[in-house]
Backbone as CSV, one residue per row, in Angstrom:
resi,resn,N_x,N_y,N_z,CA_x,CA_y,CA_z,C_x,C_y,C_z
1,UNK,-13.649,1.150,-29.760,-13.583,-0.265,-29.469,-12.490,-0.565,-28.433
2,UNK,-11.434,-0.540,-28.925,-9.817,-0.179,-28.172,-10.495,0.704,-26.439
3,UNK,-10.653,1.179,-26.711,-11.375,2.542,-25.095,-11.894,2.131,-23.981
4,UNK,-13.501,1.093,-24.866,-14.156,0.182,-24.183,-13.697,-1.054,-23.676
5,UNK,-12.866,-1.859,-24.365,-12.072,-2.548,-23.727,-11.368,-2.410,-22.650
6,UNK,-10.556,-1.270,-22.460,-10.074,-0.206,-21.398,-11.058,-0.439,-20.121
7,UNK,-12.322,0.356,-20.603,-13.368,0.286,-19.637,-13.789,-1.122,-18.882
8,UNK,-13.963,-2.143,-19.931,-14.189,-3.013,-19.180,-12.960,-3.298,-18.296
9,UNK,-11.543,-3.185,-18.331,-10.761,-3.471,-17.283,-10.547,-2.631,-16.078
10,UNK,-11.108,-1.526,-16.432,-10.862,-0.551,-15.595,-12.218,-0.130,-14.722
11,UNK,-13.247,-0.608,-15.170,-14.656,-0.603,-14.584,-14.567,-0.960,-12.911
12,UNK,-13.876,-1.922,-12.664,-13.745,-2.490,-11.463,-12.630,-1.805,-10.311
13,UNK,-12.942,-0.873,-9.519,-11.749,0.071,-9.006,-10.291,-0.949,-8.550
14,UNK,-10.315,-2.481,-8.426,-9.347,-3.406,-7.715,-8.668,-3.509,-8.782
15,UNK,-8.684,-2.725,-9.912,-8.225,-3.243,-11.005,-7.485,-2.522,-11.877
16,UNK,-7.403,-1.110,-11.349,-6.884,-0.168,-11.516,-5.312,0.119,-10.536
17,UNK,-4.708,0.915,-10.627,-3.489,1.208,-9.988,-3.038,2.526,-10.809
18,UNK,-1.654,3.076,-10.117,-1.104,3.998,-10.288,0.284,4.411,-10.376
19,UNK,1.114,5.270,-10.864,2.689,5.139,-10.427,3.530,3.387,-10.927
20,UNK,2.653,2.990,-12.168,3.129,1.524,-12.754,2.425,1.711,-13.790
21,UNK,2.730,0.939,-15.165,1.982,0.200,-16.084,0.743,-0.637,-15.254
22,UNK,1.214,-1.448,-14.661,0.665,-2.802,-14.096,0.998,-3.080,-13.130
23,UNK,-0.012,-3.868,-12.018,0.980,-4.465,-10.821,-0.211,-6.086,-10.299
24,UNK,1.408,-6.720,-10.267,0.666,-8.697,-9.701,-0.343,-7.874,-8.121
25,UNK,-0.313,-9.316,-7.724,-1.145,-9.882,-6.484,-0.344,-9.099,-5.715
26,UNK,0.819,-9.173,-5.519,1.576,-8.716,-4.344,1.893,-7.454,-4.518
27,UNK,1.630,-6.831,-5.305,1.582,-4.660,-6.043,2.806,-4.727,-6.409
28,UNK,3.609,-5.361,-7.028,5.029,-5.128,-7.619,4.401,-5.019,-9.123
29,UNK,5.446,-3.931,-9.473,5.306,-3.093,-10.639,5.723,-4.406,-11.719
30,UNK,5.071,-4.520,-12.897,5.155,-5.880,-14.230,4.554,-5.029,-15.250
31,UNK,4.978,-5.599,-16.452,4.590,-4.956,-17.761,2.941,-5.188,-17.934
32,UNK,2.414,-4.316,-18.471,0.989,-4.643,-18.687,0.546,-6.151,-19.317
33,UNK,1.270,-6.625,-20.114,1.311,-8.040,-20.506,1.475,-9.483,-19.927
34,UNK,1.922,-8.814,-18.772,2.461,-10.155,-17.814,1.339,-11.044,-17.431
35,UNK,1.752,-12.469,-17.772,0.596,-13.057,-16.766,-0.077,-12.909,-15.610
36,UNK,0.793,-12.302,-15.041,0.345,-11.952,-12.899,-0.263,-10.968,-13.374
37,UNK,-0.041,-10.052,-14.059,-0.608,-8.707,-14.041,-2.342,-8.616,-13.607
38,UNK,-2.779,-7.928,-12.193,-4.302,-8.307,-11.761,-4.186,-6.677,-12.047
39,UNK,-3.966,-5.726,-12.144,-4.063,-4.287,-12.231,-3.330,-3.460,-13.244
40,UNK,-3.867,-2.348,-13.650,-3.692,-1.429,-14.693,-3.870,0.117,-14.307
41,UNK,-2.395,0.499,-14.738,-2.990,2.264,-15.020,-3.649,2.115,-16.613
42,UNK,-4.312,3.726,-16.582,-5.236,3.449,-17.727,-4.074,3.334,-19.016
43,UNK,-2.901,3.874,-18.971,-2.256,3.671,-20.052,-1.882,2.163,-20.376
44,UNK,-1.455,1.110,-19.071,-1.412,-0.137,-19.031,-2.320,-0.935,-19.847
45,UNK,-3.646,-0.708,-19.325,-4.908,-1.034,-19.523,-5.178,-0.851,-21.372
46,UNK,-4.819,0.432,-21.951,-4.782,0.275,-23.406,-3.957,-0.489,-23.922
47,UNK,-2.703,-0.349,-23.142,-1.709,-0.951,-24.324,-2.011,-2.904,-24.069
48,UNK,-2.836,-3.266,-22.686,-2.578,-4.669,-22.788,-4.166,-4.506,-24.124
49,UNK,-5.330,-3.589,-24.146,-6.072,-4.256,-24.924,-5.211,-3.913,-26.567
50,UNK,-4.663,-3.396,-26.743,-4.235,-3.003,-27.998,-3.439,-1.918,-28.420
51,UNK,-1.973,-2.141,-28.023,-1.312,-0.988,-28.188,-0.981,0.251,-28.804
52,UNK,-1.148,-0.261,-30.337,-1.431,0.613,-31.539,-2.636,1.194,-31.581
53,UNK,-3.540,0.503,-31.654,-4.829,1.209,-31.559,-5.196,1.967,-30.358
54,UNK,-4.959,1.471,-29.226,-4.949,2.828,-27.722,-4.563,4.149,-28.359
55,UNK,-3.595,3.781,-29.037,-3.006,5.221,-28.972,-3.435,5.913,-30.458
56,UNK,-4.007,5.425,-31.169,-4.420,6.023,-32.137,-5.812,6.682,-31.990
57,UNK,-6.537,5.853,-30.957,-8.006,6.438,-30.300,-7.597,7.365,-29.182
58,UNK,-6.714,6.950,-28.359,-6.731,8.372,-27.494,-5.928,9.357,-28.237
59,UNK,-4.837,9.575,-29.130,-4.965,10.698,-29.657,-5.801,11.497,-30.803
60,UNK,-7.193,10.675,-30.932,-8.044,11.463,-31.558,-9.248,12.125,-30.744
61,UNK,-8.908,11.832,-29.356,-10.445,11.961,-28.712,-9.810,12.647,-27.096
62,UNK,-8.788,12.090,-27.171,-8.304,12.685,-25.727,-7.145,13.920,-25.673
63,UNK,-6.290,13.378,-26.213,-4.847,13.668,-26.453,-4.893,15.639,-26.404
64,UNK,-5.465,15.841,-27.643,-5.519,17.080,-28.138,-5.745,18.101,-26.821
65,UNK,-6.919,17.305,-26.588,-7.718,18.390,-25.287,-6.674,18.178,-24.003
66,UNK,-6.768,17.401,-23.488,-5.668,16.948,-22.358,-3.976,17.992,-22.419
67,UNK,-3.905,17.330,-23.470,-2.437,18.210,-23.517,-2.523,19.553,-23.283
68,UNK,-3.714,20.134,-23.759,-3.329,21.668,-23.699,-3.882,21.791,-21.985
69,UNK,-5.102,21.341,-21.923,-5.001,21.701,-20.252,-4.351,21.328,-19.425
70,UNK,-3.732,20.404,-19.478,-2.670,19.696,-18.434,-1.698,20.382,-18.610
71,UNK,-0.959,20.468,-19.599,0.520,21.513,-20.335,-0.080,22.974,-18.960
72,UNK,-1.049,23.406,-19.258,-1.143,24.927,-18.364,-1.340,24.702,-16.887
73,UNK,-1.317,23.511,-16.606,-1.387,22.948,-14.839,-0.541,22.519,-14.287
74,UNK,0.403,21.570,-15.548,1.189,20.766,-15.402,2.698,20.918,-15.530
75,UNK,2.369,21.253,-16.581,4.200,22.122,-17.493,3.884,21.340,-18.745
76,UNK,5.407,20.351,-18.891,5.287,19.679,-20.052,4.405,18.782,-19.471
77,UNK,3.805,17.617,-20.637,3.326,16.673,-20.398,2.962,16.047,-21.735
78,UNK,3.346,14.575,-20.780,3.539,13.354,-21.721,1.569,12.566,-21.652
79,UNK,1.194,12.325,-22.829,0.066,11.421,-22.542,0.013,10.298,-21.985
80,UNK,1.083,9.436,-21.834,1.180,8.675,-21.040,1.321,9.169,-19.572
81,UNK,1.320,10.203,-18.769,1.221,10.817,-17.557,-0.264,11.059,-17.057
82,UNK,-1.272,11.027,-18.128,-2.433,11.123,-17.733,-3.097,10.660,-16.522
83,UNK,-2.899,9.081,-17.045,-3.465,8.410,-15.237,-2.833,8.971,-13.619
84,UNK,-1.374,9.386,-14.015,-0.818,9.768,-12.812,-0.934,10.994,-11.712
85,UNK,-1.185,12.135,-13.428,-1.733,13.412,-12.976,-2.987,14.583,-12.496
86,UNK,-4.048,12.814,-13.123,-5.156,12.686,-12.249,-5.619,12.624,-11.228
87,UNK,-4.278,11.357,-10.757,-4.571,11.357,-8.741,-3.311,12.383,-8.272
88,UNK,-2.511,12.802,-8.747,-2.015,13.840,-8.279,-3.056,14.841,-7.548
89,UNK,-4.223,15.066,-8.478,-4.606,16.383,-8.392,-5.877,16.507,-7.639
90,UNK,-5.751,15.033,-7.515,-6.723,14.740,-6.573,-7.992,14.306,-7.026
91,UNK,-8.045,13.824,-8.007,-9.072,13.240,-8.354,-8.996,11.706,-8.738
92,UNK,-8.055,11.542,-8.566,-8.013,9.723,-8.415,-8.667,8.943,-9.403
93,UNK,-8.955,7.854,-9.200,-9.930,6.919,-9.657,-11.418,7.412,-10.358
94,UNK,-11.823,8.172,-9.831,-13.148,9.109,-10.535,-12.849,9.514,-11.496
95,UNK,-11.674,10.043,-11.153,-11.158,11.893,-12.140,-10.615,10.791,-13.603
96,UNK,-9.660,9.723,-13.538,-9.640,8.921,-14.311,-10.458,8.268,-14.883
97,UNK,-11.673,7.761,-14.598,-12.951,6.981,-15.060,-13.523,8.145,-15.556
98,UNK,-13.917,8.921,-15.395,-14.805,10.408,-16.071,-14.332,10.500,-17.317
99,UNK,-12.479,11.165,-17.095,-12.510,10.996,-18.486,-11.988,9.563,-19.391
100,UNK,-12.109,8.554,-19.130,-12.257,7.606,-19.877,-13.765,7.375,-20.507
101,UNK,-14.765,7.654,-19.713,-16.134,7.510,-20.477,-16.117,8.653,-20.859
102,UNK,-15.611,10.273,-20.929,-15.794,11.203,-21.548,-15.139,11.409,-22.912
103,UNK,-14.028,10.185,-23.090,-13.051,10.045,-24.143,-14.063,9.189,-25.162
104,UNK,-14.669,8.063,-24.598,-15.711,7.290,-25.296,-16.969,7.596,-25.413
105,UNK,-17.585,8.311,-25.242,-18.355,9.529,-25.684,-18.354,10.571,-27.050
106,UNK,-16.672,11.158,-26.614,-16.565,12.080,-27.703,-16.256,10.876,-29.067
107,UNK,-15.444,9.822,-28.903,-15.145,9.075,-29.694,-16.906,8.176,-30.366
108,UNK,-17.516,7.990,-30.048,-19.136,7.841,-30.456,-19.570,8.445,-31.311
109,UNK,-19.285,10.008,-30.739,-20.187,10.915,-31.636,-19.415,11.326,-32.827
110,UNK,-18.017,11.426,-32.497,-17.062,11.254,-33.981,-17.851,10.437,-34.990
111,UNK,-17.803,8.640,-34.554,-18.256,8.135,-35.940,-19.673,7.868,-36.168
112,UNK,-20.516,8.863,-35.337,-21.941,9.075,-35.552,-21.724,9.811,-36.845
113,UNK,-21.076,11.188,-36.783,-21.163,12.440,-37.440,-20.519,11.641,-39.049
């Protein structure tokens, strides 16, 4: 639920950002909560739909897997680094949207099963 919400803010590429929680009209960095706030990294983007719950859905569906492959690409790594180390690596905006619908996917078939 928490994910899709995500999605719907993040569906729209103008609406997304990077290297911030959040950023106004004018790209200055603001808390995901802020009124100005027109953009979101995907971590932004959970915590404005629901902070507790973001993180209780991405560490059942994302977290696990992520960490270990990123940890062997990356070094350490924080889950909140996700959105960043995406366009690092060159996959940007895609590489981020993939696995956000690949996170809500696996999270589906969880409470199918």
């Amino acid at each position: 639920e928490v994910l899709e919400g995500v999605l719907s803010i993040l569906a729209d590429r103008k609406r997304w950002t990077r290297d911030a929680m959040a950023r106004d009209r004018y790209s200055r960095a603001v808390e995901e909560n802020d009124e100005g706030a027109c953009r979101w990294c995907l971590l932004g983007a959970g915590w404005r739909v629901n902070r507790d719950m973001f993180w209780s859905e991405l560490e059942h569906v994302i977290v696990d897997d992520w960490y270990e492959t990123l940890s062997r690409h990356a070094g350490p790594f924080r889950p909140q680094d996700v959105n960043d180390w995406l366009v690092y690596q060159g996959g940007g905006y895609v590489a981020m949207l993939d696995c956000l619908c690949g996170a809500i996917d696996t999270l589906r078939a969880q409470v199918a099963a």
